[in-house]
C-alpha positions as CSV (number, residue, x, y, z in Angstrom):
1,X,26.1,192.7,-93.1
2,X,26.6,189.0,-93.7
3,X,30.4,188.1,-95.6
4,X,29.7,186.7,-98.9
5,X,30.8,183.4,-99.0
6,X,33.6,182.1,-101.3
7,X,34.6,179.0,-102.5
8,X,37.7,176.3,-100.7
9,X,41.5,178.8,-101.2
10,X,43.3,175.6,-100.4
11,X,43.8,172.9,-102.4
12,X,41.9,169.4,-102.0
13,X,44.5,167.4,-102.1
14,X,48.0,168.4,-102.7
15,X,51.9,166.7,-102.8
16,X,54.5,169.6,-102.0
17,X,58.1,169.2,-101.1
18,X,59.5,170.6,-98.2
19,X,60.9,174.2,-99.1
20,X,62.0,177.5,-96.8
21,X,61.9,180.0,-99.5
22,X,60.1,180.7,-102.6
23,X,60.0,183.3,-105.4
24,X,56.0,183.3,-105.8
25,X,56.0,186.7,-103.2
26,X,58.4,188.1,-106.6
27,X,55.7,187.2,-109.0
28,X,52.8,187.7,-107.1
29,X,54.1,191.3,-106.5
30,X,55.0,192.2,-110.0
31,X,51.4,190.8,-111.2
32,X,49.5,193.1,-108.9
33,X,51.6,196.0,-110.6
34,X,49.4,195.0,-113.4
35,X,46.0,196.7,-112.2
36,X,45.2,192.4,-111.0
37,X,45.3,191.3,-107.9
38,X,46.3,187.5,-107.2
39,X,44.0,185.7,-105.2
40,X,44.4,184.0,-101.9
41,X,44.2,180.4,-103.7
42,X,46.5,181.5,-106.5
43,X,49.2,182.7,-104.1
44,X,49.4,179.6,-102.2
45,X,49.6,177.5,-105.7
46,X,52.2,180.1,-107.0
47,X,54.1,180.0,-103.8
48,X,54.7,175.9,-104.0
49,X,54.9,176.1,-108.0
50,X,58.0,178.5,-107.5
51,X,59.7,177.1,-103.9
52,X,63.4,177.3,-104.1
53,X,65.9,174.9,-102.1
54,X,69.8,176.6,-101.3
55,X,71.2,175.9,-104.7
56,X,68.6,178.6,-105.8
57,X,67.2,175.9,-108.1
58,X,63.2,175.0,-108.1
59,X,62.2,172.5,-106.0
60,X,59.7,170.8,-108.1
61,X,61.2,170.5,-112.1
62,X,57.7,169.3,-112.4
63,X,54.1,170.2,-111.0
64,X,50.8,169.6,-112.1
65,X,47.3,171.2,-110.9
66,X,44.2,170.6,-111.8
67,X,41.5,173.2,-111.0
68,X,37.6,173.3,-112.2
69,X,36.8,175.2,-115.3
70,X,36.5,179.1,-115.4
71,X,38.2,179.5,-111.8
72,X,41.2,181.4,-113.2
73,X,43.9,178.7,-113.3
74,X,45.3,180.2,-116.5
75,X,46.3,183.3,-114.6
76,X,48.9,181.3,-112.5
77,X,50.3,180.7,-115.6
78,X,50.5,184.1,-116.7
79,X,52.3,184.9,-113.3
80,X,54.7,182.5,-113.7
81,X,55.5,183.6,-117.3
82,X,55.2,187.3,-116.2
83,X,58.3,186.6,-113.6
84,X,60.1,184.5,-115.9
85,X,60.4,187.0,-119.2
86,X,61.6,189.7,-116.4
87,X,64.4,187.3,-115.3
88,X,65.5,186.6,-118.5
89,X,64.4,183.0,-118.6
90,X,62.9,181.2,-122.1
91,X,59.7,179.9,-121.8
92,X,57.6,177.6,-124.6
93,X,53.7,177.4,-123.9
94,X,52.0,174.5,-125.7
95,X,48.1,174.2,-125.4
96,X,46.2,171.7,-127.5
97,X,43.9,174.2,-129.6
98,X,45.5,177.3,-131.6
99,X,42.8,179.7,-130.5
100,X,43.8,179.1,-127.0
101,X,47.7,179.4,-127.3
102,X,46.5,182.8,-128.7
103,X,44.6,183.7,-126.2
104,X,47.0,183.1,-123.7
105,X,49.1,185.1,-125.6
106,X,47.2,188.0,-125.7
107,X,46.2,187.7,-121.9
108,X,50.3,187.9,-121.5
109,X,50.9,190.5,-123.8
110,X,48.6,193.0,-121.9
111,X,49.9,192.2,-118.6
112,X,54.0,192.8,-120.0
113,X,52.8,196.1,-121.2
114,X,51.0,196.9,-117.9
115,X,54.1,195.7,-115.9
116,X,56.2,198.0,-118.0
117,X,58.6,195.4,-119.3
118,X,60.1,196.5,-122.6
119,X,59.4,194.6,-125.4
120,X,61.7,193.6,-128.4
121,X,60.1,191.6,-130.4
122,X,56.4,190.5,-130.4
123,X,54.2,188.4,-132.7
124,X,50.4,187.7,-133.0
125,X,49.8,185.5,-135.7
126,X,47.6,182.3,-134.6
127,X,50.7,179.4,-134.8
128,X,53.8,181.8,-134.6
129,X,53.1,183.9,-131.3
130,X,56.1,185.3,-129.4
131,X,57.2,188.0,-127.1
132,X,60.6,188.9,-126.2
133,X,61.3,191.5,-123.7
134,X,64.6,193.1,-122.5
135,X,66.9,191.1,-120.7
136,X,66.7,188.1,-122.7
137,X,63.6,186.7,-121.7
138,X,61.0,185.2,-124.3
139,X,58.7,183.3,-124.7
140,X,56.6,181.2,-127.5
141,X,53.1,179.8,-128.1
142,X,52.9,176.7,-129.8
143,X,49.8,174.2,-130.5
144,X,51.3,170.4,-129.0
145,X,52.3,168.0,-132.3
146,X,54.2,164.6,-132.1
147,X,57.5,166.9,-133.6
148,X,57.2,170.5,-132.1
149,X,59.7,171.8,-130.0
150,X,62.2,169.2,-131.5
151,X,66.2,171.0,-131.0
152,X,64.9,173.7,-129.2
153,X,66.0,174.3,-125.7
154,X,64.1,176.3,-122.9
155,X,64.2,177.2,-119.1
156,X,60.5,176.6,-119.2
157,X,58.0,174.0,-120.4
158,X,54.1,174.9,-119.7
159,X,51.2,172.3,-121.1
160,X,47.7,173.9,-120.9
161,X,44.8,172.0,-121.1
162,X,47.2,169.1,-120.0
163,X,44.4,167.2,-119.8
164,X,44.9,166.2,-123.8
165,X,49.0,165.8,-123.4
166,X,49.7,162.4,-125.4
167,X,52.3,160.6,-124.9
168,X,53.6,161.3,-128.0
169,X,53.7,165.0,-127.3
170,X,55.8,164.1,-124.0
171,X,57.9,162.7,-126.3
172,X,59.1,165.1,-128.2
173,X,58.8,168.0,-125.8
174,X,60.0,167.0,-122.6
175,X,63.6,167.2,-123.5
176,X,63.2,170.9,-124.5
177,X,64.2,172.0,-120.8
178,X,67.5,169.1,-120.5
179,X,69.8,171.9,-121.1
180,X,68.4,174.7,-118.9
181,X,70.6,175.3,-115.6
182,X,67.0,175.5,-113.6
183,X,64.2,173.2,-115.8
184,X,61.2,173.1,-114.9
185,X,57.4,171.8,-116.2
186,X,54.6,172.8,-114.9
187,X,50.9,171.3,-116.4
188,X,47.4,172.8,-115.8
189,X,44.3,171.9,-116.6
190,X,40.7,169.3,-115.9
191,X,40.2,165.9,-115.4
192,X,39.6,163.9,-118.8
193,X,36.6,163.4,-119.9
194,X,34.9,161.2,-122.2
195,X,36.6,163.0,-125.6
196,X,40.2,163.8,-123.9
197,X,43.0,161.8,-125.6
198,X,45.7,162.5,-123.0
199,X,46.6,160.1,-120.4
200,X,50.2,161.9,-119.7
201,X,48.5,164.2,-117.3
202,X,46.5,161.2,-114.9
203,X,49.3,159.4,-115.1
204,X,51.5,161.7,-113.4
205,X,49.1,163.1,-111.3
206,X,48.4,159.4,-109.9
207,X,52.3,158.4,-109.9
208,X,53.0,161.5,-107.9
209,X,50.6,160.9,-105.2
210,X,52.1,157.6,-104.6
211,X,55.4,159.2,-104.0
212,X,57.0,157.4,-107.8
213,X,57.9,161.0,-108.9
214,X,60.8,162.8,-108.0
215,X,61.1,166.2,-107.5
216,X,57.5,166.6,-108.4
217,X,54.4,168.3,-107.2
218,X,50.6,168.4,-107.4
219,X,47.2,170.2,-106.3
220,X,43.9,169.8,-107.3
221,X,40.5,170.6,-106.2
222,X,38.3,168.0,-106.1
223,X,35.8,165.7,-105.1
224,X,36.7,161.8,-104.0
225,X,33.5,160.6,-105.9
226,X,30.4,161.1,-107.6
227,X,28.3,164.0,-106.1
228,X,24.9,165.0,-106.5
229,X,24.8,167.8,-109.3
230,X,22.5,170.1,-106.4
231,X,25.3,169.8,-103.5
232,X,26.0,173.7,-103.6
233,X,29.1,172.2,-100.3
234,X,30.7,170.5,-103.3
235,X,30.6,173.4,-105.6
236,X,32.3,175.6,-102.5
237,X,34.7,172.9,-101.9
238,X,36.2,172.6,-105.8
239,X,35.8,175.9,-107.2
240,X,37.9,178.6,-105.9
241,X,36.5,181.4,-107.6
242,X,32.8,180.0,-106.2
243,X,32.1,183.8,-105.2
244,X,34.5,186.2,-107.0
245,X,34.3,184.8,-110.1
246,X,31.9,183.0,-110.5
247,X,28.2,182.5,-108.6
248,X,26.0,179.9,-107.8
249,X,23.6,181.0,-110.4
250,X,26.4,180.3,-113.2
251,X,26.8,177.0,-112.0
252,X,23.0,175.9,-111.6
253,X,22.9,177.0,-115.1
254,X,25.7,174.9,-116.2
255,X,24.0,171.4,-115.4
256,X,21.8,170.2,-118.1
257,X,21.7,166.2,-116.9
258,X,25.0,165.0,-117.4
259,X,25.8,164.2,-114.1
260,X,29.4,162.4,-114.9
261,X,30.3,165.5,-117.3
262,X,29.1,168.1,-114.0
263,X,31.3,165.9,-111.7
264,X,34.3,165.9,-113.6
265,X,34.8,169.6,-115.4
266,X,32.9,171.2,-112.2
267,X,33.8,169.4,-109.4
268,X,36.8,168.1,-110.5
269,X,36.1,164.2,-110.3
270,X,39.0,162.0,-111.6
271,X,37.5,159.0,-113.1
272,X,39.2,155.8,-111.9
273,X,39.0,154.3,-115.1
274,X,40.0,156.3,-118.8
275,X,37.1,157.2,-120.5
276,X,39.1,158.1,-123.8
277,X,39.5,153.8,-123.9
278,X,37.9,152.6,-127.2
279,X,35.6,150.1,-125.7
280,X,34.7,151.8,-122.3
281,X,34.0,149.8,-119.3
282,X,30.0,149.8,-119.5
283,X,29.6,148.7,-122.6
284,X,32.1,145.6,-121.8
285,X,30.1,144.8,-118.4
286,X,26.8,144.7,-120.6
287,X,27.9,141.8,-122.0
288,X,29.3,139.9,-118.8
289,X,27.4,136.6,-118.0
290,X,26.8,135.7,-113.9
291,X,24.4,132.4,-114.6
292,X,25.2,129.3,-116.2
293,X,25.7,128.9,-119.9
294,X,24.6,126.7,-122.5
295,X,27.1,126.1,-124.5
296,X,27.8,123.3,-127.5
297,X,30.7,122.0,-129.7
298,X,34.1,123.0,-129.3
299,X,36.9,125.3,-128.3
300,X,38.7,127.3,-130.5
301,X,41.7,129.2,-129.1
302,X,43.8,132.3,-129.3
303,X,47.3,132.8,-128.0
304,X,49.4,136.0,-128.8
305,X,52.5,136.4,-127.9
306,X,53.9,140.5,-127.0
307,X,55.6,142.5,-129.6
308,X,58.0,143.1,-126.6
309,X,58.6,139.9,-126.7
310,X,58.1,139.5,-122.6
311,X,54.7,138.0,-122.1
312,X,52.7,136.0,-123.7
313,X,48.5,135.7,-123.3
314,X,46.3,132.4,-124.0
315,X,42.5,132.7,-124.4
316,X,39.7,130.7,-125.1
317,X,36.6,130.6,-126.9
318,X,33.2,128.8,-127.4
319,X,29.7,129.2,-128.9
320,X,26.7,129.7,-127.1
321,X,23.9,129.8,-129.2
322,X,24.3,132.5,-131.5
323,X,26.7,134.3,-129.5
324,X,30.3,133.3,-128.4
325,X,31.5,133.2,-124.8
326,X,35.3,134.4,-124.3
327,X,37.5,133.5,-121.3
328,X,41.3,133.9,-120.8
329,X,43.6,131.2,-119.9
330,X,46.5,133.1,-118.7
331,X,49.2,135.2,-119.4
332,X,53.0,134.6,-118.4
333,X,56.4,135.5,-118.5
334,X,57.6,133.9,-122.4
335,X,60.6,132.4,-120.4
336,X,58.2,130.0,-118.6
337,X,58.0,128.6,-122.4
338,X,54.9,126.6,-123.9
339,X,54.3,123.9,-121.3
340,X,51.2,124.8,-119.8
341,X,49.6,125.6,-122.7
342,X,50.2,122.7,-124.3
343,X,48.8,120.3,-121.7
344,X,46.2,122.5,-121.8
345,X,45.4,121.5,-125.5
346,X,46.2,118.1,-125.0
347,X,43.0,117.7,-122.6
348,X,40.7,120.3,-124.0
349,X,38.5,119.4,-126.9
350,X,39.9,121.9,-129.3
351,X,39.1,122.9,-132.4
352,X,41.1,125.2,-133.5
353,X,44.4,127.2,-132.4
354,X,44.9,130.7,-133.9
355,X,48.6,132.1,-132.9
356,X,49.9,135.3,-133.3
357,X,53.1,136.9,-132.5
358,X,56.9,136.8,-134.0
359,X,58.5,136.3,-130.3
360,X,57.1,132.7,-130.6
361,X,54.6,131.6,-133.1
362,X,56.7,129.2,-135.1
363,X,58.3,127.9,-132.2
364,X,54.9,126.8,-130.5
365,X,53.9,125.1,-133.9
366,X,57.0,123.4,-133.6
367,X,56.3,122.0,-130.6
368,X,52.9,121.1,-131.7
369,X,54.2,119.2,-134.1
370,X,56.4,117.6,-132.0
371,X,53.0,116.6,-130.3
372,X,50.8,115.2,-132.8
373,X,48.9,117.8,-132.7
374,X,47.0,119.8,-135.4
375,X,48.6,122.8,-137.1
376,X,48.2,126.0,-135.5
377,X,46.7,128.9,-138.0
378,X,49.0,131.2,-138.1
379,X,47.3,134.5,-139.4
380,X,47.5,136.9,-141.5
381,X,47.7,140.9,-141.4
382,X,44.7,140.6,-142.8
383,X,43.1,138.5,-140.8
384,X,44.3,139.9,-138.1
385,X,42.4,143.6,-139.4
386,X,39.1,141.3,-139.7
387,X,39.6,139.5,-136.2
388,X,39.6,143.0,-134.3
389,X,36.9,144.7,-136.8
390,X,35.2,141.4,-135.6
391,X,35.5,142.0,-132.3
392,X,34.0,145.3,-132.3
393,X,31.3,145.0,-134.5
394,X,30.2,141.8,-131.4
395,X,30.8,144.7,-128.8
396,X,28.8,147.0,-130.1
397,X,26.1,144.3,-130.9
398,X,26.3,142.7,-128.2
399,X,27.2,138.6,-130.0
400,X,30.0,138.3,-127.3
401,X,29.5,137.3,-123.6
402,X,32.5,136.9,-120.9
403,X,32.5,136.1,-117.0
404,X,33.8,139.4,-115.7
405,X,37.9,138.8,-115.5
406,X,39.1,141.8,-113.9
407,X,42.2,141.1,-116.0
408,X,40.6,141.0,-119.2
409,X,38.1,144.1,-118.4
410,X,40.9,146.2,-117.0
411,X,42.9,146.4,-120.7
412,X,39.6,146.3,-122.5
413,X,38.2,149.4,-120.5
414,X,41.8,150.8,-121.1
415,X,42.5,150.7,-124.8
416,X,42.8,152.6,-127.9
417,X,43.1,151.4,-131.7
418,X,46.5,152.0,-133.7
419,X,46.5,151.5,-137.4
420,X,47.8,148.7,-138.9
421,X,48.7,148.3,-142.8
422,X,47.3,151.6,-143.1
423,X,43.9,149.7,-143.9
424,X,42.6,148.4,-140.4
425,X,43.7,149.0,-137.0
426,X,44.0,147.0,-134.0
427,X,44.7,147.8,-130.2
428,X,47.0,149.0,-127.5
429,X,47.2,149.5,-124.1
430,X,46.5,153.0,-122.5
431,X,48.5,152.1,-119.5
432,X,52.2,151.0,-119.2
433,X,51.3,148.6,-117.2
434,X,48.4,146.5,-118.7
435,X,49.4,143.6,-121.2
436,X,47.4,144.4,-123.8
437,X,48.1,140.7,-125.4
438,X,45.5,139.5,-123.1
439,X,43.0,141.3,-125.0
440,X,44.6,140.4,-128.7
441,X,44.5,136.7,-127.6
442,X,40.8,136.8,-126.5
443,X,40.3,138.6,-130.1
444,X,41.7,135.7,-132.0
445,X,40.2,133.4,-129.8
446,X,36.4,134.9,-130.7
447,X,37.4,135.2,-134.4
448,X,38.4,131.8,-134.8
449,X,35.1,130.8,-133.3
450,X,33.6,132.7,-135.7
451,X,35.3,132.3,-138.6
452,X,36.1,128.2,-138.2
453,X,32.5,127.6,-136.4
454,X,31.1,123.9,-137.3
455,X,28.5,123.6,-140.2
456,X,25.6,122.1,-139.5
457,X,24.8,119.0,-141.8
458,X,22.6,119.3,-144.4
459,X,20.0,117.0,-144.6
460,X,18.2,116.0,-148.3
461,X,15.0,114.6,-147.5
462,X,13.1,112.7,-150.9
C-alpha cells in the first residue's frame, strides 16, 4: 500500500538560536492530553518557540512564523497558551478581527476543560473574553487598537493575524510584557497582501533574517518567488498540513486566476515590495518614460525640507505636452546647507520655486534674496492638500511621466496617506528608512507646473 504523501514538516527557511533544552516536550505533552495530537511540524515550531538557555529564561523574547492559510498555525498558539495558564503565567492575545479573538477563545476554552485545568473565572462576550484557571494563570482576548493594553502588564504577548500589526499597535502593546521576569512575543500569521495594513510583521521578519534582531526568531514556509498556480511540488513544500489537513483537491479549488493572491496566502510568497503602499509600484512604472522627450518652456521646482529636520529633497519639473515630466535633483543631509541648490537655480531656467518645510524654508528664501533671485512660494496647508490630491488624480490618469529613479519609485511604491487639517491628507513613508521628502518635493515640483504653467497669448485677429 503506497504512504500517502504529506506536505514539507520543516520550516523553509528559519532563524533559531542556539538552545540545549526546551519546554515545547511540556506543552506538546499536556496538548495531546486533550484528545489532539500535535503534529510533526508543530512540534519542531513549538520546540524553538519555547527553547530555554540556564537562567531558565526563553531564548527568543520574540519569534515570528508565518505558515499558509488553513495548515493549523493557530493551534501552536493554543499550545503555547495551554502551557502557560498551567504555569501560572498571564497571557494577552490580540488578533485584528473580533470574531477571530473569539474564536480563538473558544478553541482554548475546550482544550482547558479537556486538559482538566480548573477554571476560576471565564468570559465569552465578543471584546471582553477571558479565562483564568487555578494557579494564577489567565489570559485575555483583545481586538489590536492604537490604546489597548495601555498599563497592563503580562508574561505573554501573542499577535494573530500579525500580518495587519501597525505600527501603532506595536506602540502601545509592546511594553505590556517590560515588567514580566520571562517576556516574551510571539507573532503568527501570512504574508501581506494587497489589503493588509501591517508592515510590523515584514519588517521584523526581514530584520531578523539579517541578524539586526536580538534574541529573536523566525520560520516560515515558503516559496523564494512566483510559482505557477499548477506546481502541486510547491504546494507540498509550503503547506504542512498538504495531506492531513488539507488535500490537493481543496487547493485546486482554491485558485480562481489570481496568481499573486495563490502565491502569497498559499504558498507563502513575501512580496519584496508592500502592496498596502497607496500608489503601488505598477501603476508608478506605467507612467515611466525610456525615449526622448519633447519638452517646452520652463522649470518649475519643488524642494521640501523633513519634518525631522535631517534631510532635505529637491525636485524638478517640466511640461511635456499636456503632461508633466518629474525628476529629482537630490536629497542631502540639511547640514550640507543650500549651496548646491542654489547654483543649481542660478543656471537653470526656472520658473518657479515652491518650498516647503519649517526646518528651512525661510532660510533658503533668505538666501535667495541675498541672490537676486525671485521669491520662493512658500505654500500653504492648503495648497499643500491640492498639490498631493494633484498628484494622485495625474497617477491615476496617467498626466505625469518620470525616468524610472529607483529613489523616487522606491518611496512612491512604499507609501501611505496621513490626514492633514482633517480635510486632505498627504504622505508618509512605509519604511523607516525611505525619505519620504523625496516624494513631497517631486509633488510640489508637479503642482507648481501645473498650477503656475505659462498662458499662451491670445491673439485678436480683425
Amino acid at each position: 500500500m503506497t504512504e500517502e504523501r504529506i506536505g514539507r514538516q520543516t520550516p523553509t527557511l528559519c532563524v533559531v538560536l542556539p538552545y540545549k533544552k526546551t519546554r515545547g516536550a511540556e506543552a506538546v505533552e499536556l496538548y495531546n492530553k486533550t484528545g489532539r495530537t500535535a503534529r510533526e511540524w508543530q512540534e519542531v515550531l513549538l520546540y524553538d518557540i519555547m527553547a530555554e538557555n540556564d537562567d531558565g529564561l526563553w531564548v527568543h523574547t520574540r519569534y515570528g512564523y508565518e505558515v499558509p492559510r488553513r495548515n493549523g498555525k493557530g493551534e501552536i498558539l493554543t499550545m503555547r497558551e495551554l502551557w502557560g495558564l498551567q504555569n501560572g503565567e498571564r497571557i494577552m492575545h490580540t488578533a485584528h478581527l473580533a470574531s477571530t479573538a473569539h474564536n480563538a477563545w473558544e478553541r482554548l476554552y475546550a482544550l482547558v476543560r479537556a486538559a482538566g485545568l480548573q477554571i476560576t473565572s471565564e468570559y465569552r462576550a465578543f471584546g471582553k473574553e477571558h479565562i483564568y484557571v487555578e494557579g494564577g494563570g489567565r489570559i485575555e482576548f483583545r481586538t489590536r487598537t492604537s490604546k489597548g493594553g495601555l498599563g497592563e502588564g503580562y508574561d505573554l504577548l501573542v499577535v494573530d493575524e500579525a500580518q495587519e500589526y501597525q505600527t501603532s499597535h506595536e506602540s502601545a502593546l509592546k511594553y505590556m510584557v517590560t515588567d514580566s521576569d520571562n517576556p516574551q512575543i510571539i507573532m503568527c500569521g501570512t504574508p501581506p497582501t494587497a489589503v493588509s495594513a501591517g508592515t510590523v510583521f515584514a519588517e521584523y521578519r526581514q530584520q531578523t533574517i539579517q541578524g539586526k534582531n536580538m534574541d529573536a526568531g523566525w520560520a516560515e514556509w515558503s516559496v523564494e518567488q512566483e510559482m505557477d498556480p499548477a506546481d502541486t511540488e510547491a504546494w507540498y513544500g509550503t503547506n504542512p498540513s498538504l495531506g492531513l489537513q488539507l488535500s490537493e483537491r481543496d487547493v485546486r479549488n482554491e485558485y480562481t486566476g489570481d496568481i499573486v493572491d495563490f502565491n502569497i496566502q498559499r504558498l507563502g510568497l513575501w512580496i519584496s515590495y508592500n502592496q498596502a503602499s497607496a500608489i503601488s509600484r505598477a501603476e508608478w512604472q506605467r507612467m515611466q518614460v525610456d525615449e526622448e522627450l519633447r519638452i517646452s518652456g520652463k522649470l518649475y521646482v519643488g524642494v521640501k525640507y523633513g519634518i525631522d529636520a535631517r534631510r532635505m529633497a529637491a525636485s524638478v519639473a517640466v511640461r511635456a505636452g499636456n503632461k508633466v515630466f518629474v525628476e529629482v535633483l537630490f536629497c542631502q543631509d540639511m547640514r550640507k546647507g543650500n549651496r548646491r541648490l542654489l547654483e543649481f537655480l542660478k543656471r537653470a531656467d526656472v520658473e518657479k520655486v515652491v518650498v516647503d518645510g519649517k526646518a528651512g524654508q525661510d532660510l533658503l528664501a533668505e538666501e535667495m534674496k541675498k541672490e537676486k533671485m525671485k521669491k520662493p512660494i512658500l505654500p500653504k496647508v492648503s495648497e499643500i492638500i491640492v498639490a498631493n490630491a494633484k498628484f494622485e488624480q495625474a497617477v491615476e490618469s496617467g498626466a505625469l511621466l518620470h525616468n524610472g529613479q529607483p529613489s523616487l519609485e522606491e518611496v512612491v511604491s512604499n507609501c501611505e496617506k496621513r490626514t492633514i487639517a482633517s480635510t486632505g491628507f498627504g504622505y508618509r513613508s512605509l519604511k523607516p528608512d525611505m525619505e519620504i521628502a523625496i516624494m513631497d518635493s517631486a509633488i510640489l515640483a508637479y503642482w507648481a507646473a501645473e498650477e503656475f504653467k505659462e498662458k499662451k497669448k491670445q491673439i485678436a485677429r480683425y
